[in-house]
N, C-alpha and C positions, 0 to 999 in steps of 0.2 A: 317378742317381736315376731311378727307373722313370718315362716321361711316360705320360700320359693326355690324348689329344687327343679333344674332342668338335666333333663335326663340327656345325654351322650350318645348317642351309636356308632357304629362303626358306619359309614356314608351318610351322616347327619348335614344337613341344608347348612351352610357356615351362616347364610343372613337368618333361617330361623331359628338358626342355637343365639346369636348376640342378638335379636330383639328383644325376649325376655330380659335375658340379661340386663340391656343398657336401660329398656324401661323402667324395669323394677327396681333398679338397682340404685336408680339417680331421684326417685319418686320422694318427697317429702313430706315430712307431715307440719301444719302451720306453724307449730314452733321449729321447724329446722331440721329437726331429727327426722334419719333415713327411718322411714316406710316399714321395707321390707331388708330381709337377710338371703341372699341370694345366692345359691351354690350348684355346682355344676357337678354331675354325678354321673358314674359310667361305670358298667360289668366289670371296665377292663384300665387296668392301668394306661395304656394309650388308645388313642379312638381314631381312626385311620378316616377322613371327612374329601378324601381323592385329592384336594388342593393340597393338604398340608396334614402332618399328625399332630395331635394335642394332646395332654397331659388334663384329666380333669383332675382338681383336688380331692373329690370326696368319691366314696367306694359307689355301688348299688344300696348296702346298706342305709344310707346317710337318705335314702327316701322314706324309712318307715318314722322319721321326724320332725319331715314338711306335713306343714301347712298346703300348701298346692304346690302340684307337679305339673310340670309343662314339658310336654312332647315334641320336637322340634322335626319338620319333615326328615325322608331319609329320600337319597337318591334311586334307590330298587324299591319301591315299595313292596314289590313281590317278595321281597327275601325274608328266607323265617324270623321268625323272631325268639332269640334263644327263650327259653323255659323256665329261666330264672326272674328277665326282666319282666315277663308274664305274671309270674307268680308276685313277686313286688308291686306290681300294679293294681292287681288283683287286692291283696293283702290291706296296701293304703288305700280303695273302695272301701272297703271292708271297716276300715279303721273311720271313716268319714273324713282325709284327705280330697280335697277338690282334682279333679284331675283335668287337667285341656291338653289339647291337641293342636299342632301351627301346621298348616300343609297337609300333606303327607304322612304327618304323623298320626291321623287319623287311622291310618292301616293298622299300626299298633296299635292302640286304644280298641281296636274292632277285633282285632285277635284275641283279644283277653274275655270276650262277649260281653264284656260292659254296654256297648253300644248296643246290643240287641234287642229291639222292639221300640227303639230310641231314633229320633231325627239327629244326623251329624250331617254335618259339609266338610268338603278337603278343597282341592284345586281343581277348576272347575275342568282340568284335562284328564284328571285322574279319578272325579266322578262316575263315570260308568265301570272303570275298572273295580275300584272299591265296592257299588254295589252289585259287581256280577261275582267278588270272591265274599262278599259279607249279604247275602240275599235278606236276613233279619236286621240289616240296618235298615232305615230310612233315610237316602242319600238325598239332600238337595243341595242343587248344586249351583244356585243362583243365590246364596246368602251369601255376606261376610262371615257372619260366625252364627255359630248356635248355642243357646244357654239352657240345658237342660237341670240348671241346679249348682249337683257336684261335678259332673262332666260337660266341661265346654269342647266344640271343635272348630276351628277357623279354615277360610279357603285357603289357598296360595298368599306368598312372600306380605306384603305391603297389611294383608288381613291380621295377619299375626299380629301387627299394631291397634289395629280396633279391638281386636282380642282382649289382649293387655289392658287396656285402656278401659276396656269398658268392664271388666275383673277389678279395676284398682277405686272406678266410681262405684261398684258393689263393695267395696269393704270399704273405702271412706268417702264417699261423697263424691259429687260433682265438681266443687272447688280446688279440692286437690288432683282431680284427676283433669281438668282444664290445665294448672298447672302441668303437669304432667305429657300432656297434649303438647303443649306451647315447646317444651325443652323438646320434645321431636318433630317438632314444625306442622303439626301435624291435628288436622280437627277432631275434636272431639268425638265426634260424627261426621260418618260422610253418607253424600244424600245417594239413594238405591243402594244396591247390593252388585255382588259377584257377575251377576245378567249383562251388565252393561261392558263388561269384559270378554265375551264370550264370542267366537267367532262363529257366528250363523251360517258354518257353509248349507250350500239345500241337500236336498237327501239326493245323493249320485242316481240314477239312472245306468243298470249297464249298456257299455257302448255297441251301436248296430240293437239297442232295443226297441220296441213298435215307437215309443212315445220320445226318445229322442228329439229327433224334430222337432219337435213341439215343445218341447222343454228349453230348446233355444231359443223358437220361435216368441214364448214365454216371456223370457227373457228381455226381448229386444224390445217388445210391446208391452211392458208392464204397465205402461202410463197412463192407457187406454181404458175407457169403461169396457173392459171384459168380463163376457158370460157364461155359463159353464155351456150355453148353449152356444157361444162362439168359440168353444175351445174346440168342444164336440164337432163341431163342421169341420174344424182346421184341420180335427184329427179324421175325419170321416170316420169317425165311430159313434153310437149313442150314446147317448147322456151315463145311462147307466154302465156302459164296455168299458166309457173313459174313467169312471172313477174306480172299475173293480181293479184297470192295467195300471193306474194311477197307484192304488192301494199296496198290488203286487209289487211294482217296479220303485217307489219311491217311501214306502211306507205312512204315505198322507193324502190328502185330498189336493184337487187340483188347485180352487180356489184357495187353502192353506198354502200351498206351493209358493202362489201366486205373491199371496201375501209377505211373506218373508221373504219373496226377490225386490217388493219394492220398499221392504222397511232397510234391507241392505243396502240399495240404492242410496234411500233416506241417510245412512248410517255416511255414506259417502260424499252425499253433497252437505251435512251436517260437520263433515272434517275439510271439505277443502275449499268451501265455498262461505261466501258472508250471507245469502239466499235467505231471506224472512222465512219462518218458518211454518206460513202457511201456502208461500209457494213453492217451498220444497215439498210440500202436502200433495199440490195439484202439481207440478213436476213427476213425481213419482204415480198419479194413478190414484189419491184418496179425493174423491168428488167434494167431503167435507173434511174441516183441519180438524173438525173434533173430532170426527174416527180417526184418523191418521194420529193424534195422542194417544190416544187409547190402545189404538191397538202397537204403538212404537212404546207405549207403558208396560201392554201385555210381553210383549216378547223380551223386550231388551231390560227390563225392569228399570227407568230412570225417563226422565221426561226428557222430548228434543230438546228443551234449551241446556238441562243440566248435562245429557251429554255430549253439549257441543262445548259447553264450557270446560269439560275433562279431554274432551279427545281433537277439539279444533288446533289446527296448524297452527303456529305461534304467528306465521305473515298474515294469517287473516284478522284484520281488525275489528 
C-alpha cells in the first residue's frame, strides 16, 4: 500500500497538517479498500502548532519508508529548519520518494535545494518572500499547485486540496480521484489559478511625490478614453518625463497603472453588482468587452464570469 507521510513541525498550519490527512486517508480504491496508509511524522515527540500541542505517532525516521511526503505550511516561514529534517528530505529525494509541499511549506522543501532551478508556488502572500530568500527557485505565484514530477508544491490553505487530489488522479486515475473530490465537496478542478485571489493593490507612490495627483486623478477618471498624451498635459510634463517619474515612483508605466485601476474597479462591480458584463467593460474605461476579457484574463488569471461566480455577494442574483 502506497504510504503518505506528513511531516510535523513545530508552528505547522493545523488545516494544512489535516488536509493530507483526511484526504488520503478516507481515499478508496473501487473495491472499497483504503488507497493509501497515512502517518504523521515529527523530529520531536510533541509539535507545538500555537493553538494546541500534538503528539504525532511516528519519529522523523518513519519518512525514509513513505511513498510521498507532504510538507504542511509553518507559521514563520523564516525560521530555520533544523538539519536533520533537511537531511531526511534530502535523503527520500535521493531514494525516489515523491515530495510536495501545502503553503508555506514550500520554504522547507527550498531549504533543502531541491527546488533549485525548479518552478514552485506557496501562498501567493508569501511569494516574494520565498523568492527573495530562495533567488534559484522559480516562484510563481499565481498557480494552485505545481508538478514537477517527484516534487509537487501548492499555494495557500484550500490549494493543499487540488494538491492532494490531483497527486491521487496520478496514481489512480480520474474516477477515484472524483470520488475522492466528491467526499471533500469539492471539484476536481477548479477553473484559473491562485491570480484570481490576489489582491491587486497598485504600486504606492510616495506621499507629497510629483505624480501623486495624478495618480488620484487616475483614479477618479479611469472610465474615460485616456491618453498617455492626456495624462502628460494633466501632469504638465512630456510624454517621455511622465513615464521616466512613472517608472521611478511606481515601478510601471502609466497606461499599466491605468489598466489595473480599472480591472480593480471591474473586480468590484463584478462582486457587488448584477452589471452584464460587457457594461461593466464600458463602465470601467475598456472601449471593447473583448480587451477588457483579455486583459481581466491577463492580470487576474480567470474570466469575468468565472470570477464573479467565486467572489459575487450571495444577495446578488
Amino acid at each position: 500500500m502506497h504510504t503518505v507521510a506528513v511531516l510535523a513541525l513545530d508552528g505547522v498550519v493545523p488545516f494544512d497538517l489535516s488536509t493530507p490527512i483526511d484526504v488520503f486517508g478516507r481515499t478508496r480504491l473501487p473495491d472499497g479498500r483504503p488507497a493509501y496508509r497515512v502517518r504523521v511524522c515529527a523530529p520531536a515527540e510533541e509539535v507545538d502548532t500555537g493553538a494546541f500541542t500534538l503528539r504525532a505517532p511516528w519519529p522523523l525516521a518513519a519518512l525514509d519508508d513513505a511513498d510521498t511526503i507532504i510538507v504542511p505550511g509553518v507559521g514563520a516561514p523564516s525560521a530555520p529548519v533544523p538539519d536533520e529534517v533537511l537531511d531526511a528530505l534530502r535523503r527520500a529525494a535521493a531514494h525516489g520518494t515523491r515530495l510536495a509541499s501545502i503553503c508555506t511549506g514550500a520554504f522547507v522543501l527550498a531549504a533543502t535545494g531541491l527546488l533549485d532551478g525548479l518552478r514552485a508556488t506557496t501562498h501567493w502572500l508569501a511569494a516574494a518572500e520565498l523568492a527573495a530568500r530562495h533567488p534559484a527557485v522559480d516562484v510563481d505565484p499565481d498557480v494552485l499547485y505545481v508538478d514537477n514530477g517527484r516534487l509537487l508544491t501548492s499555494a495557500g490553505a484550500a490549494a493543499g486540496l487540488d494538491l492532494c487530489l490531483h497527486m491521487i488522479r496520478s496514481d489512480l486515475g480520474s474516477a477515484v480521484a472524483a470520488d475522492a473530490a466528491r467526499l471533500a465537496v469539492m471539484p476536481l478542478e477548479r477553473e484559473g489559478g491562485q491570480a484570481q485571489f490576489i489582491v491587486h493593490e497598485q504600486p504606492p507612490a510616495p506621499r507629497g511625490s510629483v505624480i501623486e495627483p495624478l495618480l488620484r486623478w487616475m483614479e477618479d477618471n479611469a472610465r474615460r478614453d485616456l491618453t498617455l498624451d492626456d495624462l502628460a498635459a494633466r501632469a504638465g510634463m512630456s510624454i517621455r518625463t511622465l513615464n521616466r517619474r512613472f517608472r521611478e515612483q511606481t515601478g510601471t508605466s502609466p497606461l499599466q497603472w491605468l489598466h489595473r485601476a480599472r480591472i480593480r474597479q471591474a473586480q468590484y462591480l463584478l462582486e457587488t453588482t448584477a452589471h452584464p458584463v460587457d457594461r461593466i467593460a464600458t463602465q470601467v474605461g475598456f472601449g471593447s468587452p473583448t480587451a477588457f476579457r483579455d486583459r481581466f484574463k491577463r492580470l487576474v488569471g480567470t474570466s469575468p464570469h468565472a470570477y464573479r461566480r467565486a467572489f459575487q455577494a450571495a444577495r446578488i442574483g
